[in-house]
LONU-352082 format. One record per atom (N, C-alpha, C): residue in three letters; x, y negated, z. Coordinates in steps of 0.001 Angstrom, whole numbers, plus 500000, padded with zeros to 6 digits. Last residue first. Layout:
! residues N
ALAXYZ...
This chain:
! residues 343
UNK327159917891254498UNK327776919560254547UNK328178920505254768UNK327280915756256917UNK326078917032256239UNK326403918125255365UNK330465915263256461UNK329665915493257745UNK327871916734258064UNK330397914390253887UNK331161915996254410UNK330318916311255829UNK329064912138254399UNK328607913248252950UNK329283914913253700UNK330348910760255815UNK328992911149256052UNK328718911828255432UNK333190910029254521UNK333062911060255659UNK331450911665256237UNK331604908918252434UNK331876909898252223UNK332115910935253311UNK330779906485253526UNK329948906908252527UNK330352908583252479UNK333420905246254695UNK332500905730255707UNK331123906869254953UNK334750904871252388UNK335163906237253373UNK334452906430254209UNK333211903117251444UNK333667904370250619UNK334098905184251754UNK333574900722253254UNK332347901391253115UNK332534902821251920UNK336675900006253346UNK335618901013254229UNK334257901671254091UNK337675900890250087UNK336998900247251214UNK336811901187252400UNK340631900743248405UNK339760901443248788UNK339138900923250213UNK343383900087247752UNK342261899451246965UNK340900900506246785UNK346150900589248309UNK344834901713248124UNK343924901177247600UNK346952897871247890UNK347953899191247284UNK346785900282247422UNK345625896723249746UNK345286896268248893UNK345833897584247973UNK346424897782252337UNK345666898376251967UNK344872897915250551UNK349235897060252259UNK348812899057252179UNK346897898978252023UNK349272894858252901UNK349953895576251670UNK349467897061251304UNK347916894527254968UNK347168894074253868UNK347926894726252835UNK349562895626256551UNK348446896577256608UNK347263895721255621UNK351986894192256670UNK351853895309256286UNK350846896072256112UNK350751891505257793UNK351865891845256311UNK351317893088255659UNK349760892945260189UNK348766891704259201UNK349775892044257785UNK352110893282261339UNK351007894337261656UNK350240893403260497UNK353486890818261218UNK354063892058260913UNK352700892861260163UNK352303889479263088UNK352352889116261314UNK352472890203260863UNK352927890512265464UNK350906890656265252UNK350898890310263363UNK355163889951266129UNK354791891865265677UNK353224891633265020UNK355175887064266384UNK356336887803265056UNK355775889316264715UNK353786887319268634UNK353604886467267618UNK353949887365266017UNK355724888373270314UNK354189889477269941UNK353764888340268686UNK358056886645270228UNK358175887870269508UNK356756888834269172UNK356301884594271236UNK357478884796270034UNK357219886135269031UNK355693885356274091UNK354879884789273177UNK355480884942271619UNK357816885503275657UNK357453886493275154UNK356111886742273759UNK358073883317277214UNK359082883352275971UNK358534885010275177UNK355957883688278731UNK355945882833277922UNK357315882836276800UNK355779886755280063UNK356174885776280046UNK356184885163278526UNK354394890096280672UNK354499889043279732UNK354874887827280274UNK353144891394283291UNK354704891423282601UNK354916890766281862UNK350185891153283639UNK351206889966284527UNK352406890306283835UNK348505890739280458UNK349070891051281390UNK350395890255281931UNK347545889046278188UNK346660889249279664UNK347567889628280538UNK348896889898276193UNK349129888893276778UNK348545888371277818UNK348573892687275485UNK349461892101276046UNK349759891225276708UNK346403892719273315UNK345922892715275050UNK347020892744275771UNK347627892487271007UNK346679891127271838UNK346533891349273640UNK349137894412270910UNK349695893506271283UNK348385892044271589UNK346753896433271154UNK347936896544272457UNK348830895249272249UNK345593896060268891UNK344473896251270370UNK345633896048271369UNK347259896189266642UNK346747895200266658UNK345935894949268736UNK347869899190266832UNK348975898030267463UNK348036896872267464UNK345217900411266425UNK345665900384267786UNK346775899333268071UNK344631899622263932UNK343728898844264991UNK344057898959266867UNK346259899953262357UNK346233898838262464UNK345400898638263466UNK346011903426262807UNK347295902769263212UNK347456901350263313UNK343430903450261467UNK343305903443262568UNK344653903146263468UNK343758902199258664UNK342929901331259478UNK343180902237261201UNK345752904494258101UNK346251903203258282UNK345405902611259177UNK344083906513258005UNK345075906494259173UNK345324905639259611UNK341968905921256279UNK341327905979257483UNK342794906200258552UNK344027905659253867UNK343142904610254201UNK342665904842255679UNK344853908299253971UNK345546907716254042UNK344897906026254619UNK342427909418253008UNK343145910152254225UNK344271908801254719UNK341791908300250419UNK340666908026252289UNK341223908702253072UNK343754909021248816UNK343813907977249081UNK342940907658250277UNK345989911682248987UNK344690911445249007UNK344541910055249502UNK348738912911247536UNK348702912377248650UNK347171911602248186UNK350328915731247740UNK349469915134246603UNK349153914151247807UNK352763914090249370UNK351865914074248318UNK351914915857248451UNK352212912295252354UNK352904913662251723UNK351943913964250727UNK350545910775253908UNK351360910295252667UNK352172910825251701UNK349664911901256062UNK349275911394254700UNK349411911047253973UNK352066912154257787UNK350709913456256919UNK350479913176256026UNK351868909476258123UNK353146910531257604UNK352015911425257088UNK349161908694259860UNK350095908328258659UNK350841909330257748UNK349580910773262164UNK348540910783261142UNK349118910348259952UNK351720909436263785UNK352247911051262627UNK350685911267261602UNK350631907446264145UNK351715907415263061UNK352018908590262227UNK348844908117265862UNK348660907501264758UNK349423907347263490UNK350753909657267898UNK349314910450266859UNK348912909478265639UNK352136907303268584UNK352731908338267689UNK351900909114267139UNK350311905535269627UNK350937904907268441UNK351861906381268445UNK349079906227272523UNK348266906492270929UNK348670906463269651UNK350689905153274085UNK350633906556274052UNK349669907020273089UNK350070902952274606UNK351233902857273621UNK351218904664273250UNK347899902973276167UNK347413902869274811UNK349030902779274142UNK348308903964278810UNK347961904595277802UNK347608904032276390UNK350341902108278955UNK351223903084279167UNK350185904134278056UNK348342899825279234UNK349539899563278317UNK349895901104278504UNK347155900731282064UNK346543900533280586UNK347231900599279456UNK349437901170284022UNK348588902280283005UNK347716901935281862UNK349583898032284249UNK350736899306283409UNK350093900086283083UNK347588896976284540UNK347931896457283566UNK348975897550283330UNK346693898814287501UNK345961898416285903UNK347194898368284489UNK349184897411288658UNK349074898435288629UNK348008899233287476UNK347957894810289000UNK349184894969288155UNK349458896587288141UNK345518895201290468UNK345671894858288876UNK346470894981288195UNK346902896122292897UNK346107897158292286UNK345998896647290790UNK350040894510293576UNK348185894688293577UNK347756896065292528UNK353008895324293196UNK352481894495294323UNK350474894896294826UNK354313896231291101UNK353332897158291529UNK352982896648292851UNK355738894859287906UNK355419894889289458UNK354284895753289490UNK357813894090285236UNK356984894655285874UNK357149895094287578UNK359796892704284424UNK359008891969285040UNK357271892415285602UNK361969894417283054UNK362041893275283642UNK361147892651284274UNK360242896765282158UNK361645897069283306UNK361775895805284221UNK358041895423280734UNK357959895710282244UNK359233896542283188UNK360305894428278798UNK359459893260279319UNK358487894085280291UNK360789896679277354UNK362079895610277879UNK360942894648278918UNK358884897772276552UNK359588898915277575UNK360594897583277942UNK358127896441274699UNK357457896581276322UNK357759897181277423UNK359933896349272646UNK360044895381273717UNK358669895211274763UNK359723899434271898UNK360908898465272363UNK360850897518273690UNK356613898888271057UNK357426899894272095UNK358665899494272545UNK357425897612268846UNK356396897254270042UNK356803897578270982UNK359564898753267132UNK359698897716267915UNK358594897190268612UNK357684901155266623UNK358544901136267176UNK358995900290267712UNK355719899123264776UNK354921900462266358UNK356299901172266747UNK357498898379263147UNK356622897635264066UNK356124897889265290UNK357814901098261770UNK358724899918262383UNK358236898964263124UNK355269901372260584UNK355984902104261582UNK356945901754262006UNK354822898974258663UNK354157899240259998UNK355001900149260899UNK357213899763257316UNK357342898793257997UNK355760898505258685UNK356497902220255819UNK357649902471256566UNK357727900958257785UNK353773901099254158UNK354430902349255294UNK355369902297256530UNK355365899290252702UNK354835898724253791UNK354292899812254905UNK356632901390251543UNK357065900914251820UNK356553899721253118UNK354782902908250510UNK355876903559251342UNK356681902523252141UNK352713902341248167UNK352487902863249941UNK353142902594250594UNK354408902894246114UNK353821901458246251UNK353472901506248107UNK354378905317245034UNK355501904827246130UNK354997903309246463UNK351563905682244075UNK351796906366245880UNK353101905725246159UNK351850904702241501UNK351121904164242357UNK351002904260243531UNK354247906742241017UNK354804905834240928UNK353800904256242008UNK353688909750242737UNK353415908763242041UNK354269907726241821UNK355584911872244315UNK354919910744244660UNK354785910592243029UNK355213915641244512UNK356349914487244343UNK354981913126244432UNK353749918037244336UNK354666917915245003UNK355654916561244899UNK352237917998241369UNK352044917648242527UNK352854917539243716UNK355535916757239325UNK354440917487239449UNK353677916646241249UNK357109914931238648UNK356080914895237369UNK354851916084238362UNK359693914632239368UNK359276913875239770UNK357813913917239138UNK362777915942239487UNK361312916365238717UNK360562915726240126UNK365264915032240060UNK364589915004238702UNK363241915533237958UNK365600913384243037UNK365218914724242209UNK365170914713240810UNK366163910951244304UNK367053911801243779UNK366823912755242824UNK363913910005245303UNK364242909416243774UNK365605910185243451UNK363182912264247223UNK362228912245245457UNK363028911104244354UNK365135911357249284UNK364829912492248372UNK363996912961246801UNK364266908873250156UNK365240909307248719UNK365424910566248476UNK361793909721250789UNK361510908828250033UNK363360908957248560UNK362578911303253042UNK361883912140251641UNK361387910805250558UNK363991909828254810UNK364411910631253692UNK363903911512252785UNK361939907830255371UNK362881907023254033UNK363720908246254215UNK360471909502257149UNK359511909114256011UNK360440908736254968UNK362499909774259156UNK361492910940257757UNK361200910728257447UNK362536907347260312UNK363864908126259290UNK363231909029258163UNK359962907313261217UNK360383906542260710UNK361512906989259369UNK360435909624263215UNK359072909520262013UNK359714907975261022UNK361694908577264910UNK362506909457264186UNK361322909838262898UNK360771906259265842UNK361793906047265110UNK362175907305264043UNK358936907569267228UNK358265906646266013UNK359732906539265067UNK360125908700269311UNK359418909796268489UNK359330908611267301UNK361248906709270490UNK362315907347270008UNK361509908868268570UNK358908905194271244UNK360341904592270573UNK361022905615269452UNK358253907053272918UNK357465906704272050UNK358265906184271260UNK360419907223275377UNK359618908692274783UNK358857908239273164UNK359996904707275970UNK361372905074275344UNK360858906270274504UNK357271903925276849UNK358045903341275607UNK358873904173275485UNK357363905928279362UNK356480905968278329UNK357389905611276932UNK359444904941280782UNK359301906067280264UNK358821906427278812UNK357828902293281711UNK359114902523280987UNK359424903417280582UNK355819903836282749UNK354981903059281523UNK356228902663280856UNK356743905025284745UNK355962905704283952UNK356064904691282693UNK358012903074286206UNK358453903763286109UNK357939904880284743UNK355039902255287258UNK356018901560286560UNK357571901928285768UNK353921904200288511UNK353437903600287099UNK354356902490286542UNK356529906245289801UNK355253904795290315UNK354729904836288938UNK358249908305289665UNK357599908130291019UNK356007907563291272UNK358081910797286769UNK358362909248287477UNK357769909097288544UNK359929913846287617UNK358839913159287138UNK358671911656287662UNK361804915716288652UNK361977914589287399UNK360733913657287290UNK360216917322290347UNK361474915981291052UNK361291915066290244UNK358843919227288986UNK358247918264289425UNK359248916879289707UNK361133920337287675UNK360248919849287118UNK359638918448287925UNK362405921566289792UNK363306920289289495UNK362208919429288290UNK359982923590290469UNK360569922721291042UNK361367921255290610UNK360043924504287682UNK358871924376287881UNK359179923123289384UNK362366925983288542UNK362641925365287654UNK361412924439287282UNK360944928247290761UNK362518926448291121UNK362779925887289602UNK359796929105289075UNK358965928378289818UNK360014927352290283UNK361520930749287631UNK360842930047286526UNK359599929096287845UNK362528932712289262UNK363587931554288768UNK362707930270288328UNK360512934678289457UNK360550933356290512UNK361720932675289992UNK361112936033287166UNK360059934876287250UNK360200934412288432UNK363830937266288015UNK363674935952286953UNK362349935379286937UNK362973938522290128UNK363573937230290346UNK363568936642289290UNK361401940131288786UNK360919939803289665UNK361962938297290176UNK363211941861287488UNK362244940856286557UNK361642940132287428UNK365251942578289161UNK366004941654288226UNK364493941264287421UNK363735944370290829UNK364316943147291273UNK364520942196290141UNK362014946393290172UNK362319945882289416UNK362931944500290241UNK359434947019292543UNK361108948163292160UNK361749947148291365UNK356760946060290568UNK357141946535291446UNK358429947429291645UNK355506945162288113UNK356973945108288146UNK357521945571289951UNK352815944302288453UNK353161945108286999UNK354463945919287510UNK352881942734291081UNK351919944078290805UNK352384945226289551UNK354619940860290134UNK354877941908291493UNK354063942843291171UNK353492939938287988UNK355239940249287478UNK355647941271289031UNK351728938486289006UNK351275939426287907UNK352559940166288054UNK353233936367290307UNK352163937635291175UNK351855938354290656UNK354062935076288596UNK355364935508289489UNK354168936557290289UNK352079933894287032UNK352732934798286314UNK353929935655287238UNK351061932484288925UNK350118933495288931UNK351261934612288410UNK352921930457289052UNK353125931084290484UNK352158931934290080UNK352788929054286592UNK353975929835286933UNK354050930819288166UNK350139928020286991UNK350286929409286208UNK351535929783286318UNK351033926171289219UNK349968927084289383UNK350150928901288533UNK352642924483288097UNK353234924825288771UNK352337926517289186UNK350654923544285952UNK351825924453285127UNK352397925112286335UNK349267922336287595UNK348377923125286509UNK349542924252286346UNK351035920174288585UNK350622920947288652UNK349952921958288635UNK351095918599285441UNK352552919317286415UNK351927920450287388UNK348845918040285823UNK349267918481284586UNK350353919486284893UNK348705916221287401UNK348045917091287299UNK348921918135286290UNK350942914140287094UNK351165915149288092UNK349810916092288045UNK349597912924284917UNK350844913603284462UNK351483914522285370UNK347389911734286490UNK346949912942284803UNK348324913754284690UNK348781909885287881UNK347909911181288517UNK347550911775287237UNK349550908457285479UNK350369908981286700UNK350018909953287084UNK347172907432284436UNK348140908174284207UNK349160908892284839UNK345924905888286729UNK345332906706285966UNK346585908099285512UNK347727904684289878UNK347438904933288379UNK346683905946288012UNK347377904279291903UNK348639904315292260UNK349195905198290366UNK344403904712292672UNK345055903066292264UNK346153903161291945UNK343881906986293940UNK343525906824292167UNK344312905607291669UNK345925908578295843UNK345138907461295774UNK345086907065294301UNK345900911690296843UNK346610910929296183UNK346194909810296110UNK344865913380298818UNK345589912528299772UNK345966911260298464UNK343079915359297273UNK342619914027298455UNK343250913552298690UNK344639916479295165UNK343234915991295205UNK342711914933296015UNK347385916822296383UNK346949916377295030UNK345603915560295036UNK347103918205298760UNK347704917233298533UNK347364916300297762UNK345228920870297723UNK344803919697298739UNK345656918183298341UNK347544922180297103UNK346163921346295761UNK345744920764296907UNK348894923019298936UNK349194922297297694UNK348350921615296965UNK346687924675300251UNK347694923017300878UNK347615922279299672UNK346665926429298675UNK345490925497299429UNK345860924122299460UNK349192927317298987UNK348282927361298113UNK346950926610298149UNK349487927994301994UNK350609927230300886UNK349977926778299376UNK347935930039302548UNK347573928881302520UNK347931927914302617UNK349110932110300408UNK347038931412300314UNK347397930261301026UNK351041932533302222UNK351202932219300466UNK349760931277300388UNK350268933265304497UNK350723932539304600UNK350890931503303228UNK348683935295303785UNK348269934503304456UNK348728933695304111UNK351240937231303320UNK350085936724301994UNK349112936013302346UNK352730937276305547UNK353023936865304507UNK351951936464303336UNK350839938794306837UNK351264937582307151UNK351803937166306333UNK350963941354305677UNK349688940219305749UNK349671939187306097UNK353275942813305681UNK352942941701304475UNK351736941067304671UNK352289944672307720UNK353787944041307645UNK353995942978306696UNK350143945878306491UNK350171945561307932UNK351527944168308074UNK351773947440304606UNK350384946427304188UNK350329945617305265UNK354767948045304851UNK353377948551305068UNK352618947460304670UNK357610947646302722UNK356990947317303937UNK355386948100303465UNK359004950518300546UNK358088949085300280UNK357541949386301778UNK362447950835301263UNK360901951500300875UNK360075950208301051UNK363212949595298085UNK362523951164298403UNK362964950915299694UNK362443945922296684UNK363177947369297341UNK362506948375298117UNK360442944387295947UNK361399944701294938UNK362476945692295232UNK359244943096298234UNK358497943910296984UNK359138944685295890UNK361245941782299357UNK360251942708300059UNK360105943815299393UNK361549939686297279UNK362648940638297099UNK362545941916298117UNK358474939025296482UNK359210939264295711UNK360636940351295945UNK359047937389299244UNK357833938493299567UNK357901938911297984UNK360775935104299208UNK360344936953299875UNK359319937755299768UNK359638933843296928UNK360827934715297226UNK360912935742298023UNK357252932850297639UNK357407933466296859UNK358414934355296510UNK358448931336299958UNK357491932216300504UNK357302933338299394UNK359819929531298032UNK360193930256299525UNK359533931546299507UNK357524928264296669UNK358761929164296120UNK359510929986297310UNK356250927038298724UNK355603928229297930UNK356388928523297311UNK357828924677299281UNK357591926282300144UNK357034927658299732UNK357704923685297304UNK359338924093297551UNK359117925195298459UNK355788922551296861UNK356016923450295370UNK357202924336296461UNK355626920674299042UNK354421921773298907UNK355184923158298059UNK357630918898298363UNK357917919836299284UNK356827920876299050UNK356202917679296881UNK357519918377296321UNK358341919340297264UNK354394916940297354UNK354031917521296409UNK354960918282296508UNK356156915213299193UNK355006915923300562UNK354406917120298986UNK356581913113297743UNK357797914018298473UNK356836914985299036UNK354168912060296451UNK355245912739296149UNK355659913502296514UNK353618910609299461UNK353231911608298422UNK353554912400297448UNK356068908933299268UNK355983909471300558UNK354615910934299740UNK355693907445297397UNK356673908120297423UNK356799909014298365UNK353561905803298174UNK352903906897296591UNK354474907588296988UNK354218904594300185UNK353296905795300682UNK352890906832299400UNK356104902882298883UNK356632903993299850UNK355447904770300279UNK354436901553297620UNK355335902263296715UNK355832903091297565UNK351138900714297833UNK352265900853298788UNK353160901839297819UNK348132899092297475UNK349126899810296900UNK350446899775297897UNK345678898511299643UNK346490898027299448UNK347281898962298861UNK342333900244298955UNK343354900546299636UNK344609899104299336UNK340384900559297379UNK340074899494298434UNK341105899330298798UNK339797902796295889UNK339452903249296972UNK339403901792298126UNK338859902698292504UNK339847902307293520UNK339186902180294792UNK338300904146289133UNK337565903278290387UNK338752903503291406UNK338427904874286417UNK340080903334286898UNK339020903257288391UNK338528908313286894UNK338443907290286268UNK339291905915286678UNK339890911655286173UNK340502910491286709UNK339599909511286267UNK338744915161286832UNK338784913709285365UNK339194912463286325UNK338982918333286682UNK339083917303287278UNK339221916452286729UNK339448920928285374UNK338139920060285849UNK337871918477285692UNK342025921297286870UNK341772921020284725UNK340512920740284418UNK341714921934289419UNK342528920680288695UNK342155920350287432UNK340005924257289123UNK339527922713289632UNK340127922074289028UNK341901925908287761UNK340655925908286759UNK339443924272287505UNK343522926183290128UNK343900925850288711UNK342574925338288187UNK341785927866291833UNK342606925911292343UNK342900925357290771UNK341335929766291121UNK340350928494291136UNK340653927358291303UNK344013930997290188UNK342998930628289436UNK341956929590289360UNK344472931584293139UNK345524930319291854UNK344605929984291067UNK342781933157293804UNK343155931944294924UNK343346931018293714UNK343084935242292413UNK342019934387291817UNK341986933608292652UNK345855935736293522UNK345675934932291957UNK344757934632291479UNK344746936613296098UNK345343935307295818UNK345976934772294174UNK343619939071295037UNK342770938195295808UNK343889936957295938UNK346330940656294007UNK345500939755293119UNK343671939119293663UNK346783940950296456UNK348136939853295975UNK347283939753294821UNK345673943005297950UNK345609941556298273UNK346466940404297471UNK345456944514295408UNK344294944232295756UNK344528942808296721UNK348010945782296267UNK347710945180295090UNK346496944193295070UNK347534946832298903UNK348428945797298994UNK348130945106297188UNK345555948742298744UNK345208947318299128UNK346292946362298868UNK346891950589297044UNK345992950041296460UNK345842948534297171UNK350629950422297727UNK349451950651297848UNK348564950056297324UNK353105951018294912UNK352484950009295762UNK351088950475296175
């Protein structure tokens, strides 16, 4: 490959680079442009992302299977082409940045960043893979495989915040549940064992934990449950508030598996009693924060009152059981995380 021709194909990976290294910059807050929400103009965006990704795979293709047979075009003969890539490349992040509208969610726009961050380094690694891999058809198409797959990527992704924030729950549901199972099979796992005496095994004072353990985390599963049931059913994207009220909920249910898997951690013996104390208080303070602030929002209905009723005891049951069972304060763990802190 000629020098310039290398030279112009890595002048458009520090193209990728900067566009990349903006996006991951870039910070979402809740401010709103004024706009009326429209589900066909956030879909109509979308489609216009998804077309962006679809040409730059195009364009990535030829100029890949160009690159990949004897005799290699002139420099002259590919400048249009690598024009053309740059400013497929441009475009694309343009889309993103200015056309998206912040109201159409926080999260939403974090999860198509994100998407495209990844669409970015897949399209550097398909320009690295021409310069390294020049002649080489068969490595050269498998990384452009890895940009149409980077394609059906993007498709999958939820359209609206409503869509998202049902997502959300199930994804969360299904992680809490399965933290759930793990926790009651290493629970019968140890009463199966017969050596039950060393560090590696529970206490008789640590199984005391486990159990109201296991039923907070049941709780932060059936939360999830029935929010994912109660905005399928009665979630809207009419105003910008109701549009709020999902990403808010979407991100704070999106805290109850770090919290939980904190938990679990901690409870794996030798198992430390302020590790365990600072999870719990922080797993009681997020379900406790998401089912009060539930009831502000427009998806909640009055028969729905019940059941957040029934999760808020729950959350109260279980997180007095666990924490009378530690019989350790806050002011001890705050005393101490300050001690490590100066050390």
């Amino acid at each position: 490959m000629e020098s310039d021709m290398k030279s112009a194909i890595q002048q458009i990976r520090v193209l990728v680079e900067e566009k990349k290294k903006l996006l991951l910059d870039k910070s979402f807050g809740e401010e709103d442009n004024g706009e009326v929400f429209s589900r066909e103009a956030s879909l109509k965006i979308i489609e216009f992302l998804n077309l962006g990704i679809q040409k730059l795979s195009h364009t990535l293709t030829k100029m890949t299977i160009l690159l990949s047979e004897r005799p290699l075009p002139k420099m002259k003969e590919m400048i249009p082409l690598f024009n053309e890539l740059s400013q497929e490349i441009g475009q694309f992040y343009e889309i993103f940045t200015t056309v998206y509208p912040i109201h159409f969610g926080v999260q939403l726009k974090q999860m198509y960043k994100l998407a495209c961050v990844d669409a970015l380094e897949v399209i550097d690694e398909v320009l690295k893979e021409t310069i390294n891999n020049v002649y080489n058809k068969e490595k050269l198409l498998k990384a452009n495989g890895c940009v149409w797959e980077t394609c059906n990527k993007l498709k999958s992704l939820p359209r609206d915040m409503l869509q998202l924030c049902v997502w959300k729950c199930q994804t969360e549901y299904d992680t809490l549940v399965d933290a759930e199972e793990e926790l009651k099979s290493e629970i019968n796992e140890h009463q199966e064992s017969d050596f039950n005496f060393d560090d590696s095994s529970w206490s008789d004072e640590d199984l005391k934990l486990l159990t109201p353990a296991s039923g907070l985390i049941k709780t932060a599963h059936s939360a999830c449950k029935k929010i994912k049931q109660c905005t399928a059913r009665s979630g809207k994207l009419d105003t910008v508030a109701q549009i709020k009220d999902l990403d808010s909920t979407c991100r704070a249910v999106s805290t109850l598996s770090p919290g939980v898997d904190d938990l679990v951690t901690s409870l794996y013996p030798p198992l430390v009693k302020k590790q365990v104390f600072v999870a719990v208080q922080s797993l009681l303070s997020a379900l406790e924060s998401i089912l009060s602030n539930l009831l502000a929002t427009h998806f909640i209905q009055t028969e729905d009152n019940k059941w957040i009723d029934f999760l808020q005891k729950a959350v109260q049951h279980n997180g007095s059981k666990l924490l009378d069972s530690l019989a350790y304060n806050a002011q001890d763990v705050a005393s101490e995380m300050n001690e490590m802190s100066i050390s």
